[in-house]
Structures are given as structure tokens and as C-alpha cells.
PLY file of the C-alpha trace (Angstrom):
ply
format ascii 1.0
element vertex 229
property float x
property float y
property float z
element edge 228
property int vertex1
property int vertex2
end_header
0.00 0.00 0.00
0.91 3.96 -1.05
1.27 5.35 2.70
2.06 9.00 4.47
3.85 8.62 7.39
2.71 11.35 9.99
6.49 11.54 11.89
7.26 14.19 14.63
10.95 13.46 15.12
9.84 11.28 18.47
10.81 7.50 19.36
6.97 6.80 18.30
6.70 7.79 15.21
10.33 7.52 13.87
9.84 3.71 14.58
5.83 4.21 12.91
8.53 5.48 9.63
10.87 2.74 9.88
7.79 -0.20 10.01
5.56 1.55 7.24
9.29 1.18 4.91
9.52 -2.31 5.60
5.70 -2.96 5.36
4.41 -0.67 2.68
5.96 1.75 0.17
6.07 5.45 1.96
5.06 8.40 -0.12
5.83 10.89 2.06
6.96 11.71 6.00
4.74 14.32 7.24
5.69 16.98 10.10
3.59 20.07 11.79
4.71 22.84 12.89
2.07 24.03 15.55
4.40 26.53 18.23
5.19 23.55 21.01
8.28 24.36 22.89
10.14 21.15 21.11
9.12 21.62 18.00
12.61 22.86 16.84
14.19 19.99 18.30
12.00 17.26 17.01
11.54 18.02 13.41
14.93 17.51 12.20
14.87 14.08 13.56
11.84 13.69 11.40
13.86 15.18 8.42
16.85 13.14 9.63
15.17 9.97 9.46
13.68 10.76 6.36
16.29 11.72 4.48
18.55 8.57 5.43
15.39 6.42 4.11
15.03 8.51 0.49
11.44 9.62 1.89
9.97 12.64 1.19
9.53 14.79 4.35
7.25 17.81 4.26
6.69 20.25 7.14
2.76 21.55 7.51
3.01 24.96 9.73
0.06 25.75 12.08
0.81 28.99 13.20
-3.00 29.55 14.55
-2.48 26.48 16.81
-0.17 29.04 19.19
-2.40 32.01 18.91
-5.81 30.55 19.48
-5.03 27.29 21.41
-4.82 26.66 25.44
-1.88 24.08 26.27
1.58 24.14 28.39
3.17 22.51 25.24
2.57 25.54 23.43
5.76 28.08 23.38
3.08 30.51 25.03
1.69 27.79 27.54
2.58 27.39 31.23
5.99 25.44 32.55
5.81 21.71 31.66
5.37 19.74 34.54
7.89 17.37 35.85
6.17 13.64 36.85
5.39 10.68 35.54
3.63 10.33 31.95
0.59 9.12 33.73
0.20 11.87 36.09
-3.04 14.17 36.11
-0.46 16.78 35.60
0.23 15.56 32.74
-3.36 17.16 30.97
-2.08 20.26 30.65
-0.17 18.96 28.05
-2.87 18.67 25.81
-3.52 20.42 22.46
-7.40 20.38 22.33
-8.13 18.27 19.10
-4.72 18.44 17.97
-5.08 14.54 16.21
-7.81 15.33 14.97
-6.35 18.25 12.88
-3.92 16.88 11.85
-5.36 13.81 10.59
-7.78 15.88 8.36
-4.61 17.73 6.95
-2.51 14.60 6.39
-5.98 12.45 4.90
-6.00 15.46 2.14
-2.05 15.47 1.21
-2.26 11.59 1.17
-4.44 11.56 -1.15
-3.09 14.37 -3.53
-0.13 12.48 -3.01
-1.43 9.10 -4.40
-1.29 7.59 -1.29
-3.96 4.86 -0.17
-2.75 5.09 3.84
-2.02 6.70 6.29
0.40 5.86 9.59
0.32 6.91 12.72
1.97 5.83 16.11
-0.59 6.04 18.79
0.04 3.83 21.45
-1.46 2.35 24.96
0.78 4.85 26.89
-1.07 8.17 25.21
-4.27 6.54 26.58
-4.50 7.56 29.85
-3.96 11.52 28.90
-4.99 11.98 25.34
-8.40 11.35 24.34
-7.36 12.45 20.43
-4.82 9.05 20.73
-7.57 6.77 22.10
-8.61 3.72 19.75
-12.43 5.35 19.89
-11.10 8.17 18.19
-9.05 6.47 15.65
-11.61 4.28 14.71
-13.98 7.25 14.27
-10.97 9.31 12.46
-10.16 6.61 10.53
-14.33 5.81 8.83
-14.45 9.66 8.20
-11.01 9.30 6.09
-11.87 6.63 4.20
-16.13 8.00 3.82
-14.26 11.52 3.26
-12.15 10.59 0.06
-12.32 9.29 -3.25
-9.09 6.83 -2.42
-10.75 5.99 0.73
-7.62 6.69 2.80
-7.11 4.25 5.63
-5.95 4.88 9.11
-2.89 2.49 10.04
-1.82 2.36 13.70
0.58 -0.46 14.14
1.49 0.30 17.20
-1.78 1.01 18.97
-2.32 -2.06 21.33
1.97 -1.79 22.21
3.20 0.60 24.54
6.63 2.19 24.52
9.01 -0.33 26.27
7.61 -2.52 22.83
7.67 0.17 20.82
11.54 0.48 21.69
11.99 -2.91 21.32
10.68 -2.84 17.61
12.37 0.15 16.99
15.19 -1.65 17.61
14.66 -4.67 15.65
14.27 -2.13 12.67
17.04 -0.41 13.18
16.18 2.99 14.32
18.78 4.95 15.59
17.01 6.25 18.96
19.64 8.67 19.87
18.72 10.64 16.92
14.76 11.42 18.17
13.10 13.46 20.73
10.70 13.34 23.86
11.45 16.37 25.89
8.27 18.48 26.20
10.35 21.13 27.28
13.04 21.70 24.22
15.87 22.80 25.68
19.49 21.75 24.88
19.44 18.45 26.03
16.13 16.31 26.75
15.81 17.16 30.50
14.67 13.64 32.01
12.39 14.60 34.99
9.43 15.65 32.24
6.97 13.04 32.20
7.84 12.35 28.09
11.39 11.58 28.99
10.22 9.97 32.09
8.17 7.50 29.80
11.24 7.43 27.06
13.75 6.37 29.96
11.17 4.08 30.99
10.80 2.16 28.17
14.28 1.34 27.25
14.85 0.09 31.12
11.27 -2.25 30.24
12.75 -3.35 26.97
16.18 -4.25 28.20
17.89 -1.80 26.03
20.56 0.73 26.41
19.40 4.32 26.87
21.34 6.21 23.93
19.99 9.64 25.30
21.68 12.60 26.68
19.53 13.47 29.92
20.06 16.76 31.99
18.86 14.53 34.81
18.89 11.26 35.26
17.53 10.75 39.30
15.21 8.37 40.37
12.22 7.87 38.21
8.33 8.71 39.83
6.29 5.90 40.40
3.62 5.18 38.61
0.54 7.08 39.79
-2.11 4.82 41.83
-5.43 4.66 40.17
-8.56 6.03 41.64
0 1
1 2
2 3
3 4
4 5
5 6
6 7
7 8
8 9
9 10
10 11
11 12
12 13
13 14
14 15
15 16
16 17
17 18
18 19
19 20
20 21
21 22
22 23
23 24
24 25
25 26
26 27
27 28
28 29
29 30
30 31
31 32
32 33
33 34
34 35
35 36
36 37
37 38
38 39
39 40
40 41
41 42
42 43
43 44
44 45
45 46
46 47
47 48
48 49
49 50
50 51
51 52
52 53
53 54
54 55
55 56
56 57
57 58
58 59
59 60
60 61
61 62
62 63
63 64
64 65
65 66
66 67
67 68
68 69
69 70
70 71
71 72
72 73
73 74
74 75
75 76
76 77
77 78
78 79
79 80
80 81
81 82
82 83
83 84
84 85
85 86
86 87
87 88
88 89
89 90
90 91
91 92
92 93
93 94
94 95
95 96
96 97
97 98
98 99
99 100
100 101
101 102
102 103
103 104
104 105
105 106
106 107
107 108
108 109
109 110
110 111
111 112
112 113
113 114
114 115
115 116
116 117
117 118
118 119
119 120
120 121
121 122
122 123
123 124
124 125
125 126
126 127
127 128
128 129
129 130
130 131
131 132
132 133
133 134
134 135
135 136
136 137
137 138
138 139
139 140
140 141
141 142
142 143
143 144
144 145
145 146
146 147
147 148
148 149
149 150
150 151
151 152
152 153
153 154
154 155
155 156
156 157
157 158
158 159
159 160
160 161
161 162
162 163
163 164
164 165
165 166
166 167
167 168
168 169
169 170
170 171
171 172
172 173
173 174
174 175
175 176
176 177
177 178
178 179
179 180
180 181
181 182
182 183
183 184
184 185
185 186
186 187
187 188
188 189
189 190
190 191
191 192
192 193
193 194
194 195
195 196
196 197
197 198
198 199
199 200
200 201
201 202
202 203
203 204
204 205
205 206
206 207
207 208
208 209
209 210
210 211
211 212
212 213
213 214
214 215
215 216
216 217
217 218
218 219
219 220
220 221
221 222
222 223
223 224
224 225
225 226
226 227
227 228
């Protein structure tokens, strides 16, 4: 199958870029540009990655996101909290429909693209905080792309019912270079390691039995994992 890739520059969705080459042939790698403090840092993983696979990489901007939109991931936001990926804390994170935009962006340059697909890396760690990563949504995402266009674009998400310590692990297994992505919510020089997306990353290599290639600011004890109410 023709597939878009959509591919931040994180561990997720470099690995999403990596499968769909082995599994499919990739049209494109697809970036946005919406004003989050790591934007900068991410998207010339994305560009990295796709470059080294002879992909086409395109960056969407989304300069309204910033202006109009209420998150701490925004450059505009509030600090981004230190904890553990499943914290409540963790909510103010969100980009209010952010998926969901998107989606409806990357559904119309697949198919001007000639693409039949489109892959994304949700996974059962975005769960818990995200409601625009849940399966639910997907599902419903996925009938409007393929009820919204002539090619009938389809939603892949290989890695939905994985979470990141597996996610690693496959990576891995295809070769991605996980040194050369990143998690850090808050963008600064180094991925800081006390935020609760580089408490997850640091996380999953220990689950997966890997080395951790990163560069951490911090690298203390890791938060447990909240209780459930």
C-alpha cells in the first residue's frame, strides 16, 4: 500500500517510519509545525530519518495552533510539569483536538499524493492523557477518512495495542537509531529527564532491556507510577 507517514521526530513515530518502509511503500513523511516548545528539536529528527530512508519529508506549519489554542506545550503555555507520563499533571499537556487536525490535513495530502494510507503511532501509553490518541477516536478518524475521500484513505496504527518499552523494542529490531529522536516536552538543549515524556522514554528502554542512547540533563530516580482512583 501507497502510505504517508505522519512523523514528529519522536521514538513513536520515527519507529511508525521505519515499520511503514519495511511494510508498505512510503510516499511521504509528514511533520507540523504548531508553536510547542520542542518543535525545533523534534523536526529535524523527522527530516533526519527521512532523508537517510530517500522519503519525502514535508513540514505543515500551524501557526493559529499558538495564537488561538490553550496548552503548556505551546511556546506561550505554562511550565511543563515534571512527573510521571501518567500523572493528572500531565493534561495540561494537551492540544485540544490536535489529532484530529492533523489527521484531516494529512488524509487530504495523502491523497493528492497518491497515497492509499495513512500511519500513525498512537500507542497504549497516550491513553491515559490523550483522548485524540484513544482507539475510539481512531476508529472514528479513521471511517471519516476513508467516507471523506475518493481513495478511501485508511488509518494504520501499528502500534496502537503496544506501549513504549515494545515500541523500543521494535524500533530496535528495525534499526532505528534512537539517539537521533526526541521526547522532551520542554526543548531545551538536552532532553531534561524529569518531564513526564522523557520519564516515559527512559522508561521504556529500562522495560525493553535496552541501552538508553539519550543525553539526559537529569537522570535521578524515576516517579512511580501514579495509583489509580
Amino acid at each position: 500500500m501507497k502510505v504517508v507517514v505522519l512523523c514528529s521526530g519522536g521514538m513513536d513515530s520515527v519507529a511508525a517510519l521505519y515499520w511503514a518502509r519495511r511494510e508498505h511503500a512510503v510516499m511521504a513523511a509528514l511533520s507540523f509545525d504548531y508553536g510547542s516548545k520542542h518543535n525545533a528539536r523534534e523536526i529535524p529528527f523527522a527530516a533526519d530519518h527521512a532523508a537517510q530512508l530517500g522519503v519525502r519529508h514535508e513540514v505543515v506549519a500551524l501557526p493559529f495552533v499558538g495564537r488561538l489554542f490553550t496548552s503548556a506545550l505551546l511556546k506561550e503555555g505554562a511550565d511543563i510539569p515534571d512527573g510521571h507520563y501518567a500523572d493528572d499533571t500531565m493534561r495540561q499537556t494537551v492540544v485540544p483536538f490536535r489529532n484530529a487536525i492533523m489527521l484531516s490535513i494529512a488524509a487530504g495530502f495523502a491523497e493528492s499524493a497518491g497515497a492509499e494510507g495513512m500511519v500513525i503511532a498512537a500507542h497504549t501509553g497516550d491513553h491515559t492523557i490523550y483522548p485524540d490518541c484513544r482507539e475510539e477516536f481512531m476508529r472514528a478518524m479513521g471511517a471519516a477518512m476513508r467516507e471523506g475521500t475518493y481513495a478511501g484513505i485508511q488509518l494504520l496504527r501499528p502500534f496502537i495495542a503496544l506501549d513504549k518499552g515494545e515500541i523500543a523494542a521494535e524500533g530496535t529490531r528495525l534499526g532505528v537509531d534512537f539517539a537521533r529522536t526526541w521526547s522532551c516536552y520542554k526543548g531545551g538543549a538536552v532532553q531534561c529527564g524529569t518531564c513526564g515524556t522523557c520519564v516515559e522514554r527512559r522508561e521504556a528502554f529500562l522495560e525493553a532491556g535496552l541501552p538508553d542512547p539519550t543525553v539526559y540533563a537529569s537522570t535521578g530516580p524515576l516517579p512511580p507510577l501514579p495509583a489509580k482512583t
